[in-house]
C-alpha positions in Angstrom: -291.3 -64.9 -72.3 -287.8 -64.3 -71.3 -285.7 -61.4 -72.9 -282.5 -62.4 -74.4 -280.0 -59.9 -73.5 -277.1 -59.0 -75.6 -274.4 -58.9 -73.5 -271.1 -55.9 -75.4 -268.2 -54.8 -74.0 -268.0 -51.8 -72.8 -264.2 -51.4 -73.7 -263.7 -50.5 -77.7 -263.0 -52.9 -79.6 -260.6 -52.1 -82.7 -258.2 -54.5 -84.9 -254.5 -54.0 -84.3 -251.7 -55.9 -86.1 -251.2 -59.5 -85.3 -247.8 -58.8 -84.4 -248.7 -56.0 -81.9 -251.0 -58.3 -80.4 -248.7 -61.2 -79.6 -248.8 -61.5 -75.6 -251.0 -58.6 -75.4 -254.6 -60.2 -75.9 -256.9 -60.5 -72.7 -260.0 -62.8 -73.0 -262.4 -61.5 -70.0 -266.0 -62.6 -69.8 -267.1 -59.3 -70.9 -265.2 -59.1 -74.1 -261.2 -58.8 -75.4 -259.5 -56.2 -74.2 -256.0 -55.4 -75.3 -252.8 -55.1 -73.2 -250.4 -52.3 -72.9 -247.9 -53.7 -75.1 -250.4 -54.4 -77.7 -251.7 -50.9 -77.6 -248.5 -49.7 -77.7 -246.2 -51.9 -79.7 -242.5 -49.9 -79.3 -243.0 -50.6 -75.5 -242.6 -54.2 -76.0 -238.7 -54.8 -76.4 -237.8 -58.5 -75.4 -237.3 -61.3 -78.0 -237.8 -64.7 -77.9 -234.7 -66.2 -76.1 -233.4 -68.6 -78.4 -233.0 -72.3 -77.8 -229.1 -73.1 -76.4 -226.8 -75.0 -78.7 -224.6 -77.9 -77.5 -221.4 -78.4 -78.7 -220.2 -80.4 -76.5 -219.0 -84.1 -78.6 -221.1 -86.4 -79.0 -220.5 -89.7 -76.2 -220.9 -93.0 -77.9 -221.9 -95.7 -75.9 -219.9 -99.1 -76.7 -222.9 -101.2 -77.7 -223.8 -98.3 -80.5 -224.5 -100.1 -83.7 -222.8 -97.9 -85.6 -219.5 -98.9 -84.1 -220.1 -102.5 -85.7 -220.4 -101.5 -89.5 -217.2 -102.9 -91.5 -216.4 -100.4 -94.2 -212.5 -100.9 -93.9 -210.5 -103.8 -94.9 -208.1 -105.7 -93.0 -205.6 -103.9 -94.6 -206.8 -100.1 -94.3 -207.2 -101.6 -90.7 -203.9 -102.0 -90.1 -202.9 -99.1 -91.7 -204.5 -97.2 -89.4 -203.7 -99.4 -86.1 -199.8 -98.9 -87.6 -200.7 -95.1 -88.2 -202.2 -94.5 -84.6 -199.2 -96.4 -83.3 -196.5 -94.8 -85.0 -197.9 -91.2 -84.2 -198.0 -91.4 -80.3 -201.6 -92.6 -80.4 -200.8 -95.4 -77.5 -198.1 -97.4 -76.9 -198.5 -101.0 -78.6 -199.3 -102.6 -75.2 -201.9 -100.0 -74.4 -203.8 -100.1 -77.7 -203.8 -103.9 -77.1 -205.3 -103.4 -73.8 -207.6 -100.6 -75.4 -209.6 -102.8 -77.6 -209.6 -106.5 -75.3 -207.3 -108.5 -76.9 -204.1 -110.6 -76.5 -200.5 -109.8 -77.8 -200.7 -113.4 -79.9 -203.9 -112.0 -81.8 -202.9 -108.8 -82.2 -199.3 -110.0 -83.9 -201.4 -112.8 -85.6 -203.3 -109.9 -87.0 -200.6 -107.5 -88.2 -198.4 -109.7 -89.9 -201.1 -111.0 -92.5 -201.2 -108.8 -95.8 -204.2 -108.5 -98.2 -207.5 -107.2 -98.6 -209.4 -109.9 -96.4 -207.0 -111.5 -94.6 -207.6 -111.6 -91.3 -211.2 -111.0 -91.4 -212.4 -113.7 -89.0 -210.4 -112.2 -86.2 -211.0 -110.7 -83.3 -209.1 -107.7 -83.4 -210.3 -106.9 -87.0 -213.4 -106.0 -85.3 -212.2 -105.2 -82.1 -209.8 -102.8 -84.2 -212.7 -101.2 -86.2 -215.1 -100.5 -83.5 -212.1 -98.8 -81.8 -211.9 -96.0 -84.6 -215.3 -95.8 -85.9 -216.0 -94.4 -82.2 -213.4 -91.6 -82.6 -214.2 -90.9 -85.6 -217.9 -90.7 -84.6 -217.0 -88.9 -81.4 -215.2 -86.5 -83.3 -211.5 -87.2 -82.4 -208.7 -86.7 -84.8 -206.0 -89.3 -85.8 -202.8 -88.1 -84.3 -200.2 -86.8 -86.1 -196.4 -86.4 -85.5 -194.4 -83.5 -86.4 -191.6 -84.3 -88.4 -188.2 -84.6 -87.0 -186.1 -82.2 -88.5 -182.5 -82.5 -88.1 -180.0 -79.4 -87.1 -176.4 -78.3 -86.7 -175.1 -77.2 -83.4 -176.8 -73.8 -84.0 -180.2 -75.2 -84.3 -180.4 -73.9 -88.0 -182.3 -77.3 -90.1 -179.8 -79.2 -92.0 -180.1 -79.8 -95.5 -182.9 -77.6 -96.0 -182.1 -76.8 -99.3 -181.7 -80.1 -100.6 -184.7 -81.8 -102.4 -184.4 -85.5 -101.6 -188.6 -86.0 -101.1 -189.4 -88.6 -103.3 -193.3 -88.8 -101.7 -194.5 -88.0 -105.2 -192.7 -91.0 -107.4 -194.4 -94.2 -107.8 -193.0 -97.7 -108.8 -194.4 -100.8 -109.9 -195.6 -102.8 -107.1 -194.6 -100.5 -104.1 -198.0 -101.1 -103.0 -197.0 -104.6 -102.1 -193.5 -104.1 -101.1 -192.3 -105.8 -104.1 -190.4 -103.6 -106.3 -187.9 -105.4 -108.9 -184.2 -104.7 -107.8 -181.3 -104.3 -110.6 -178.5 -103.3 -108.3 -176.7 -105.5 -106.8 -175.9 -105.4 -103.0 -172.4 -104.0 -103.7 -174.3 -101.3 -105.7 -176.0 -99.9 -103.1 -173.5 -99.6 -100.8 -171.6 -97.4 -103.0 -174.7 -95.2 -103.5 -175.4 -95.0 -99.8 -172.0 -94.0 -98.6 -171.8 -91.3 -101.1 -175.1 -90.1 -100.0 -174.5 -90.2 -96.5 -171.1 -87.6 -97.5 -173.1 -85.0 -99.0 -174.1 -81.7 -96.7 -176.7 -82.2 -94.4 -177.3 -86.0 -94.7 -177.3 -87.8 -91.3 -177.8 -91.8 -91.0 -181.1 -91.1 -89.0 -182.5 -88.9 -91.9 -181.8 -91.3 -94.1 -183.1 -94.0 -92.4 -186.1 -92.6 -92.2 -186.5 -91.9 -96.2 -185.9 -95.8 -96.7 -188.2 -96.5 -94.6 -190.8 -94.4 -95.6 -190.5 -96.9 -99.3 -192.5 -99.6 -97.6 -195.8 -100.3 -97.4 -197.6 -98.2 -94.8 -199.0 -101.6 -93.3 -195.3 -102.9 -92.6 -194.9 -100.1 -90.2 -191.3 -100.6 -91.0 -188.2 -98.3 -89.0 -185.2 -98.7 -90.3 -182.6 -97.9 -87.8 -178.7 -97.1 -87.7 -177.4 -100.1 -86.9 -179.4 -102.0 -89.6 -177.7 -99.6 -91.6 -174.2 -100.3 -90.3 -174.4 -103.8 -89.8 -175.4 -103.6 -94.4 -172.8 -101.7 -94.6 -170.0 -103.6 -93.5 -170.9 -106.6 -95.9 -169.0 -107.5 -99.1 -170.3 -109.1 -102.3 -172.4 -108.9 -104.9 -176.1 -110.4 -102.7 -174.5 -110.1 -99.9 -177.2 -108.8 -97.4 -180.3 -109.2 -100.2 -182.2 -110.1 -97.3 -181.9 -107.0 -95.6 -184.5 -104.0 -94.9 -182.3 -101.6 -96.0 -181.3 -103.1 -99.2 -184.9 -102.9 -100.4 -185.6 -99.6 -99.3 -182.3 -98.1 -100.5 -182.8 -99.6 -103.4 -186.3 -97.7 -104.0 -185.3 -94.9 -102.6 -182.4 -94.1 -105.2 -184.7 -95.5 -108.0 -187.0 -93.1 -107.0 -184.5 -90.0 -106.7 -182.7 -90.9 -110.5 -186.5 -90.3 -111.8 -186.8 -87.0 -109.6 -183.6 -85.4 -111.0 -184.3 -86.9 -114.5 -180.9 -89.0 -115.2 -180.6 -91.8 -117.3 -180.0 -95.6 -116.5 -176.2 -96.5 -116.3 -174.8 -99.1 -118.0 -174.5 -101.5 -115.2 -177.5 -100.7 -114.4 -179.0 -102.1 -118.0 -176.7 -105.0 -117.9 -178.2 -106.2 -114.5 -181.6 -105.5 -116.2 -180.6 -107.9 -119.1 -179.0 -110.2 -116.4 -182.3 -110.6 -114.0 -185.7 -109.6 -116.0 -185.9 -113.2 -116.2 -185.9 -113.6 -112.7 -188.1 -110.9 -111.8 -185.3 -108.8 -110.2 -182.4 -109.3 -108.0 -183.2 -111.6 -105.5 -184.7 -110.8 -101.6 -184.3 -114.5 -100.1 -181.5 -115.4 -98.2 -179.9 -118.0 -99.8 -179.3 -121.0 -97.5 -177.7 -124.2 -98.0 -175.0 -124.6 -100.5 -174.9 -126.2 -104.2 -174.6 -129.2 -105.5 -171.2 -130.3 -108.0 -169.6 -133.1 -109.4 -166.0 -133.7 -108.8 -164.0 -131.2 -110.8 -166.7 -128.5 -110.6 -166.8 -125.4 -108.9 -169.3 -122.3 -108.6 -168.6 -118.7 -108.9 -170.6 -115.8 -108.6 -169.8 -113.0 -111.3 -170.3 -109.4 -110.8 -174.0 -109.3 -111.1 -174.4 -111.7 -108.5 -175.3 -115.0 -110.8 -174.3 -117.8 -109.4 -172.6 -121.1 -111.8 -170.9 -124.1 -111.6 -168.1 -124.4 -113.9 -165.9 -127.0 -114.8 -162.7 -126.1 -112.2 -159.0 -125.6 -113.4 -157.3 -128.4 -114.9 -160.0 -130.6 -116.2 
């Protein structure tokens, strides 16, 4: 019968650590021996190189689902398409060209107003996919530095004088449809004397009435609109215009800041036109209709009668 033989090592064999034996176990057919570095643990100095991070942004391709969810409105849409714009994102024609679509859809687009409207067009979702891959990307809305205006030394004008008004909020600002009680003549007054006091420039001011309309309008006031308002006389005369409204808003929104009362012409116009919702904005067209010995007149709040004339 055949012996079985018992085959040991003739190396020692002793338990060490499991740490010192990490990389340090050979398996040989007559046993486990031990390395060096196992043996002697303190000679065994390198670590575990660690796994590089990138951070380099991420690239999103442009069939990416994520780039099709619709968590904006049309309006927050616009807002930002006005807010990208208006901060030296691209030029008008560039973002146009940026997202695929034509000049007619794109102002088709802009000039709706509300929630969904809009929603069926292309550049909605041309428009959305646009910033949901910067924002997924990482990139940042741009964002222009304030202009600030100074005096032949280049010291800021008008730095002391607190006419920011960011903080006030009327009824229906949100929809550009704040009720006026000044009449055209009104504000005329207001804005020359504003325009007189130190550090007040027409571009600076231009800028504050513009900033009282709705962020979707992307509306820019500029000097001549101002000038050209201005130089009318009457009590509606130039209702219609931009800077009527925003004026308007503007000083309403400044009385409040510096805590003065309403004037008295200013309650009397209240009286006048609460009924009517406010001075109006539409440009009156056409003329009026009277019988013979009538005529109409237009008093100082701007109502306009026809009254029996002189000598009937």
């Amino acid at each position: 019968m055949a012996e079985l033989v018992s085959h040991k090592s003739s190396a020692p064999y002793s338990r060490e650590p499991l740490a010192s034996l990490y990389n340090a176990v050979n398996i040989t057919s007559s046993g486990i021996t031990l390395g060096k570095s196992a043996l002697n643990p303190s000679s065994t100095s390198a670590k575990r190189p660690h796994a590089a991070v990138d951070d380099s942004p991420e690239e999103i391709e442009d069939d990416d689902a994520r780039l099709f969810f619709m968590t904006d409105s049309c309006d927050q849409i616009r807002t930002k398409i006005n807010s990208f714009i208006n901060n030296g994102g691209m030029k008008v024609g560039e973002f146009q060209r940026a997202i695929g679509v034509t000049a007619s859809s794109y102002g088709n687009f802009m000039k709706k107003r509300g929630r969904d409207a809009g929603e069926q067009s292309v550049v909605y979702s041309a428009a959305n996919a646009f910033f949901r891959k910067r924002e997924l990307e990482g990139q940042k809305m741009p964002r222009k530095k304030a202009k600030k205006d100074t005096d032949a030394n280049g010291k800021e004008i008008g730095k002391d004088l607190d006419y920011d008004v960011s903080d006030i909020y009327l009824d229906g600002e949100d929809e550009g449809n704040v009720e006026i009680y000044d009449t055209c003549d009104e504000i005329r007054r207001k804005i020359a004397a504003h325009l007189r006091a130190p550090g007040i420039t027409q571009a600076a001011f231009c800028r504050a009435i513009s900033a009282q309309f709705p962020a979707t309008e992307g509306k820019m006031l500029s000097a001549a609109q101002l000038q050209a308002f201005q130089r009318k006389k009457g009590p509606l005369d130039g209702n219609s215009s931009g800077v009527f409204y925003g004026a308007y808003v503007f000083f309403e929104k400044l009385r409040i800041k510096q805590g003065k009362k309403k004037s008295k012409a200013r309650l009397e116009m209240e009286e006048v036109w609460k009924g009517d919702g406010g001075v109006s904005r539409e440009l009156q067209r056409g003329g009026y209709l009277c019988m013979r010995g009538e005529e109409v007149v237009q008093d100082q709040y701007g109502k306009v009668s026809v009254v029996r004339g002189r000598g009937w």
